[in-house]
C-alpha positions in Angstrom: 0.0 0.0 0.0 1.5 4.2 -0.7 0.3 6.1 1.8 -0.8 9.6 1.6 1.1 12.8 2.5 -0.7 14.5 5.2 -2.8 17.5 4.2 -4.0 19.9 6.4 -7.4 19.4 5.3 -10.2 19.6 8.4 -12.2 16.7 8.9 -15.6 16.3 8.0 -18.2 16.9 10.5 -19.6 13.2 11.6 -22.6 12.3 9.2 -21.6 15.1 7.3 -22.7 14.6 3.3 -21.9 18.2 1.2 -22.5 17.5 -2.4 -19.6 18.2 -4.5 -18.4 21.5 -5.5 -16.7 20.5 -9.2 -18.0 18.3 -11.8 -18.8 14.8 -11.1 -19.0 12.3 -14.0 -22.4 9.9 -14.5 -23.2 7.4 -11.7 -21.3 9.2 -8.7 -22.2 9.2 -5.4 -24.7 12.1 -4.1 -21.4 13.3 -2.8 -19.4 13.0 -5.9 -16.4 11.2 -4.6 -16.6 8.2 -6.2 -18.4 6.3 -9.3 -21.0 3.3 -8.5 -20.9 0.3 -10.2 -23.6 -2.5 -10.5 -26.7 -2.3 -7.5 -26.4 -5.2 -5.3 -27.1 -4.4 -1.5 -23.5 -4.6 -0.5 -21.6 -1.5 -0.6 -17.7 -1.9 -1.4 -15.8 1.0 -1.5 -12.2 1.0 -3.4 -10.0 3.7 -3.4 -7.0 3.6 -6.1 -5.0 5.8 -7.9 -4.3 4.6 -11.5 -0.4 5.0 -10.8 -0.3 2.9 -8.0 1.2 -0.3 -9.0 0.1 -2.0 -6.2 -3.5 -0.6 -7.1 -3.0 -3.0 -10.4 -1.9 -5.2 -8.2 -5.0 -5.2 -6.5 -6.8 -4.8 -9.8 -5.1 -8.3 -10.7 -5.7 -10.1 -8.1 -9.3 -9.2 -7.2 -10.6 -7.7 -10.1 -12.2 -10.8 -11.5 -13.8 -11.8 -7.9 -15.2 -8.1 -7.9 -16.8 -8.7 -11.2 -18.1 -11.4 -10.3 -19.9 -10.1 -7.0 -21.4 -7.4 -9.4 -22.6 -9.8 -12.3 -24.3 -11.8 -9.3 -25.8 -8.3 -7.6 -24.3 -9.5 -4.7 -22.2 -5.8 -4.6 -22.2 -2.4 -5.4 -18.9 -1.2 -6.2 -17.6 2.2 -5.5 -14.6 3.6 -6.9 -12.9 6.6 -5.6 -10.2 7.3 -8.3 -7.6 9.4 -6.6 -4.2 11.8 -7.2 -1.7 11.6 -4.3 0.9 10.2 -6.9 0.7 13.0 -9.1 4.2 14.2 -7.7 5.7 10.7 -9.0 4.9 11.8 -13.1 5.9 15.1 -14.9 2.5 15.6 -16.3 0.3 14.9 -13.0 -0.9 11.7 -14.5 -2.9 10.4 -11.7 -5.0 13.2 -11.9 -5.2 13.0 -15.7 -6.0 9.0 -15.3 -8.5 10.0 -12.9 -10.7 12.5 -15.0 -10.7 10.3 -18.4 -12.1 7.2 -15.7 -14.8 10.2 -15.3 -15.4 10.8 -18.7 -15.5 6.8 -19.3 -18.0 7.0 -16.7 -20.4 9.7 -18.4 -20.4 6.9 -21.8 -21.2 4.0 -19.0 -17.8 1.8 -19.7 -16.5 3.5 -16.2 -15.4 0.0 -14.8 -14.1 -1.9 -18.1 -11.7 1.4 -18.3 -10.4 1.4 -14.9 -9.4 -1.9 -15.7 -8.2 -0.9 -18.4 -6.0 2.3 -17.0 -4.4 -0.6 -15.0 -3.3 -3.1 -17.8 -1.8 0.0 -19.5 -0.4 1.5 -16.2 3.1 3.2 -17.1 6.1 3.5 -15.1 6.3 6.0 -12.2 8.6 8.8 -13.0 7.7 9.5 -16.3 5.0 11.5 -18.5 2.1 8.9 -17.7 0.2 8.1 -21.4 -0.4 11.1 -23.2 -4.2 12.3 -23.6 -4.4 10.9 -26.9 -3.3 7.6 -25.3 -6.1 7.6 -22.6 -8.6 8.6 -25.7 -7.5 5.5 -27.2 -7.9 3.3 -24.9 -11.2 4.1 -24.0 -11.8 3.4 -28.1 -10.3 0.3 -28.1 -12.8 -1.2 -25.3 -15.7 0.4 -27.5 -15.9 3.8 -26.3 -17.4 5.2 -29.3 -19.3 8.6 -28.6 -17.3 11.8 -29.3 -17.8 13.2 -26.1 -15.6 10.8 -24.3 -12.5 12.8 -26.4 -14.3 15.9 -26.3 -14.3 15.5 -22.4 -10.7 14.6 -21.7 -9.4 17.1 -24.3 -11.4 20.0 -22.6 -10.3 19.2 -19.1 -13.5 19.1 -18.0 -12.7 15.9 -14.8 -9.7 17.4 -13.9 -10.6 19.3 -10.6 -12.6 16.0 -9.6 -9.8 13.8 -8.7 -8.5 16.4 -6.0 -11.9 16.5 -4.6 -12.4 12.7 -4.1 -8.7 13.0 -2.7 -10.1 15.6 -0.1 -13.0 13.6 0.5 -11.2 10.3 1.3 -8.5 11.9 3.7 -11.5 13.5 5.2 -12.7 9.5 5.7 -9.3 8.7 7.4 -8.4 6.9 3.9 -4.6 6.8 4.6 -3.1 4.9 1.6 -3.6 3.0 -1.3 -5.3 0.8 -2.5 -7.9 1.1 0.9 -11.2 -1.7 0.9 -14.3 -0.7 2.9 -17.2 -3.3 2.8 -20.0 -1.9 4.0 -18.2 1.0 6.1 -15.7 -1.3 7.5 -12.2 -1.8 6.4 -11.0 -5.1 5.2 -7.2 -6.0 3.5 -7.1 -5.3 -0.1 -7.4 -8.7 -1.3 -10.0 -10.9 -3.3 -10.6 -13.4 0.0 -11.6 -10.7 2.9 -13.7 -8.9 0.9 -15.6 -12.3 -0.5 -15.5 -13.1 3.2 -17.2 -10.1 4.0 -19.5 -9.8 2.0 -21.1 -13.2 2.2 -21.2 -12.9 5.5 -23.4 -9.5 5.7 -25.6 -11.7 2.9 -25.8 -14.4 5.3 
């Protein structure tokens, strides 16, 4: 897991919901800090950054089991894509990452291009793909409306991944990737979060 720097951010009052003050993309949270997937009764919460390699880690490991939870509405999946490694690429590519999963989101592919972001994850240190890259790969999984470029080209994501950043150091988030099933933490790997779930479905 990379944890996060500490930010002097305040945290949020307890219960505390303020809808979000930049643009969200389709299917995010009435808070905007993260995108829902599928509408089973369990809630699992994911927070990754697309540079995090062991966020494809993660990806590898438990992506499969989590698309299986969802193709059985056993889950709903919550992604809260992130920036904190934006210092780690010359072209903040975290945050770039982050805003095309939004505009991914708005054409209703949002999770086949996460997983996609991580099969294609560059090296840390380096430019990240470019945003004719990112366009591309959203084309390539059958992306096909004009406003997925339109959107990454315009900027139009890029002050959400900051926000969700805010919003999960506000939560006590603390590194990546972080796991909460139903509220409550569990390791970041495909047999506590199975283990958790079944057992709130019990």
């Amino acid at each position: 897991m990379l944890a996060l720097p500490v930010l002097g951010l305040a945290a949020a009052a307890p219960g505390a919901s303020p809808g979000p003050s930049v643009p969200v993309p389709r299917g995010a949270t009435p808070s905007g800090d993260g995108v829902v997937v599928g509408d089973g009764p369990v809630v699992v919460d994911a927070y990754v950054d697309f540079q995090c390699p062991f966020c494809r880690q993660f990806e590898q490991l438990a992506g499969d089991t989590l698309d299986q939870l969802l193709a059985g509405h056993a889950i709903a999946l919550v992604t809260h894509p992130m920036d904190f490694l934006d210092a780690v690429s010359t072209t903040r590519y975290s945050t770039r990452a982050a805003a095309a999963s939004g505009a991914a989101a708005d054409a209703g592919m949002f999770r086949e291009y996460a997983r996609t972001l991580f099969a294609n994850q560059p090296p840390e240190g380096g430019p990240g793909l470019t945003d004719d890259q990112l366009i591309a790969l959203g084309q390539a999984i059958g992306i096909t409306d004009p406003a997925f470029a339109e959107t990454i080209r315009n900027g139009t994501y890029l002050p959400w991944p900051p926000y969700v950043t805010e919003r999960a150091v506000q939560r006590g988030v603390a590194g990546t990737p972080s796991v909460f099933v139903a509220g409550v933490p569990v390791p970041a790997r495909p047999e506590p979060i199975v283990a958790a779930v079944r057992s709130i479905l019990a």
